[in-house]
N, C-alpha and C positions, 0 to 999 in steps of 0.2 A: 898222202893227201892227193884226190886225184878228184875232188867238185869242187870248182870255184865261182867266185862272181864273174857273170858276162863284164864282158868289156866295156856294154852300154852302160854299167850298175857303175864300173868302177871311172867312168870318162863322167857320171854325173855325179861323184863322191868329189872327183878332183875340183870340177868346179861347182861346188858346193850347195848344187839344185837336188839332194836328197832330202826327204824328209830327215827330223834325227833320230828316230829309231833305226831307219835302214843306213845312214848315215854309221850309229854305232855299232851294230851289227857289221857291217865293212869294218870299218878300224880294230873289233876285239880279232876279225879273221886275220887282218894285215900282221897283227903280230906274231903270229907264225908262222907265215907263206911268202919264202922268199919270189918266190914267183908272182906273186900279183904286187910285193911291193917293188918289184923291179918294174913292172907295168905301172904303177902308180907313180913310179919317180920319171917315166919316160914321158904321161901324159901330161906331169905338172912342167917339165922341159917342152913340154908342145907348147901348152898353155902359156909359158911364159917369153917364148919367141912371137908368139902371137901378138902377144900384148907389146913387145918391145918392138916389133915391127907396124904397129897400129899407127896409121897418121893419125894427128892432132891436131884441132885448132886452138889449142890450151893458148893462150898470150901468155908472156913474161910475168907481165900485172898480175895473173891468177895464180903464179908458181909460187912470185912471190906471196898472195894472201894465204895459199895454202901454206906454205913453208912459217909464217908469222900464225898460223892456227895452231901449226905443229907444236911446236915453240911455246905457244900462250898453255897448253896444255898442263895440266896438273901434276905432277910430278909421283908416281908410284909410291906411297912410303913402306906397301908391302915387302920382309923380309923375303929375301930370295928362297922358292920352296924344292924340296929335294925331291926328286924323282918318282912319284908312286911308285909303292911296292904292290906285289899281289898281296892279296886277303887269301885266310880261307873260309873254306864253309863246312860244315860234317852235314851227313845224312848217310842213315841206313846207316849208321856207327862207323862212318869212314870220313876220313877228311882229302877233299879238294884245294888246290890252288887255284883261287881266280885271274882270271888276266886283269894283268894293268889297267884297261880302257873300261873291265867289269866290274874292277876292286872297287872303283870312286863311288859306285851304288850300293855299297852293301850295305848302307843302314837305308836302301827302300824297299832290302828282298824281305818279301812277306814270309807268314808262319808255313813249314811244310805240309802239304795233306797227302796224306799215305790209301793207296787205294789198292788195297790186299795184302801190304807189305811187299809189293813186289814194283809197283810203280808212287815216285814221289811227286810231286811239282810243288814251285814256290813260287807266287808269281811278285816280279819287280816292279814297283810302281812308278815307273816315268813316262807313262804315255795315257794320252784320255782313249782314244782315238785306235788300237788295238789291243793287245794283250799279250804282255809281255812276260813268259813264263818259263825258268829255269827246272828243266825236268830230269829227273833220275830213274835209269829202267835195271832194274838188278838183273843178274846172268841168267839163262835160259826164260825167255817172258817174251810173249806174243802180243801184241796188241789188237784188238781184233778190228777188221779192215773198217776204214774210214777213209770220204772224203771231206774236202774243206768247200764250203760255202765262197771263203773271198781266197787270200794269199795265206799260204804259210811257208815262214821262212825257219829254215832249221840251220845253229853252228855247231858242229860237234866238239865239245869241249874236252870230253877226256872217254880213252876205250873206244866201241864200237858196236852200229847195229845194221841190220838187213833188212831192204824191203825185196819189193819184186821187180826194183829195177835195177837193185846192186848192193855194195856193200859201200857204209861209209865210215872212215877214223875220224881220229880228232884234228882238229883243223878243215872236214869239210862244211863247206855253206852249198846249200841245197835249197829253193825253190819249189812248189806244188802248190797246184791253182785245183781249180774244181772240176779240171779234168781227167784228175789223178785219183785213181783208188790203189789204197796201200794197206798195210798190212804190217809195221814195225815191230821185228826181234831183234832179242839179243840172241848169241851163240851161247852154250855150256861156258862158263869159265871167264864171260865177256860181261862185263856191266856196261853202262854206258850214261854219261852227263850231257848235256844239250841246252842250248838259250834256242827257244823258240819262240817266234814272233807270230800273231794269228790276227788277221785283222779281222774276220768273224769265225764263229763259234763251226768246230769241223762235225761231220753227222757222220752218224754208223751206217753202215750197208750192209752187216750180215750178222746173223745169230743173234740170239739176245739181248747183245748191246743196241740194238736199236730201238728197245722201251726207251734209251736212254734221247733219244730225238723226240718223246713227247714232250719231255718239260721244256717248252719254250720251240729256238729252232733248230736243235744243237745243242752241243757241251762246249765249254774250254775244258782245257785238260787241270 
């Protein structure tokens, strides 16, 4: 694993100014990156010296009405719930495990659309506002070069693929703005799973897939 979220990404996941797409996309990476959750546990220890070193003009009076709010509060009657487990998923006749922080959406992952039997996506329905889509690329498969219009955020879930700026496994989160032209493969032998976030529709720049930029202004995958 060697692409992470910047520092700035994971300093505004702590204090909880992400939106929750990128929001969730950070926590399914946390799951397997001891490294960023070592950074993540250091900046909620900042956060929290901060805050216990913050003067107040709070009076006694307000502690107490807050602490008699606390108090007046409802009482949970929910049973205590046990740990999410993963889910799986199949596609292309194989089956996946989901992460924990993925597994809680799996009844909003939509129908598969198969585009040559060589690339899948399914897209997750929890956001208006971008496009949330779990994509599968089988072994040896090129994508032909495209940039993105707004953000596209990629986590690699399981295996691995190549652009032209490097190679990514599972567990990386990658970033591409529309400055970026890319080109995504797999190697022989390598499939590869991915949650990718788009906040508009990405456009072709070479060969034939750029009929695909008349309908409309751009595709989702």
């Amino acid at each position: 694993m060697s692409y992470h979220p910047e520092e700035l990404l994971l300093q505004a996941y702590v204090e909880g100014t992400l939106d929750d797409v990128a929001a969730f996309t950070v926590a399914i990476h946390l799951e397997s990156c001891p490294i960023c959750k070592r950074k993540v546990t250091m900046l909620e220890n900042q956060c929290g010296d901060k805050l216990a070193n913050a003067q107040t003009d709070t009076s006694i009076d307000d502690f107490d009405a807050m602490f008699d709010s606390i108090v007046a509060l409802e009482q949970n009657s929910e049973p205590f719930r046990a740990p999410r487990k993963a889910k799986p998923i199949i596609v292309n006749n194989k089956t996946f495990m989901l992460p924990r922080a993925l597994s809680r959406f799996s009844s909003d992952i939509g129908e598969w659309r198969s585009y040559g039997g060589k690339v899948y996506s399914a897209p997750i329905n929890i956001a208006e506002d971008c496009r949330v889509n779990l994509m599968y690329i089988a072994e040896d498969v090129r994508i032909p070069q495209h940039t993105h219009k707004g953000m596209e955020s990629t986590l690699v879930l399981h295996g691995g693929f190549s652009d032209e700026d490097g190679h990514y496994e599972a567990g990386d989160y990658l970033v591409k703005d529309a400055s970026i032209k890319h080109s995504p493969f797999t190697k022989p032998g390598e499939d590869c799973l991915c949650l990718t976030v788009l906040t508009e529709p990405m456009v072709f720049t070479q060969g034939v897939a750029r009929l695909f930029n008349m309908f409309g202004k751009g595709m989702y995958p």
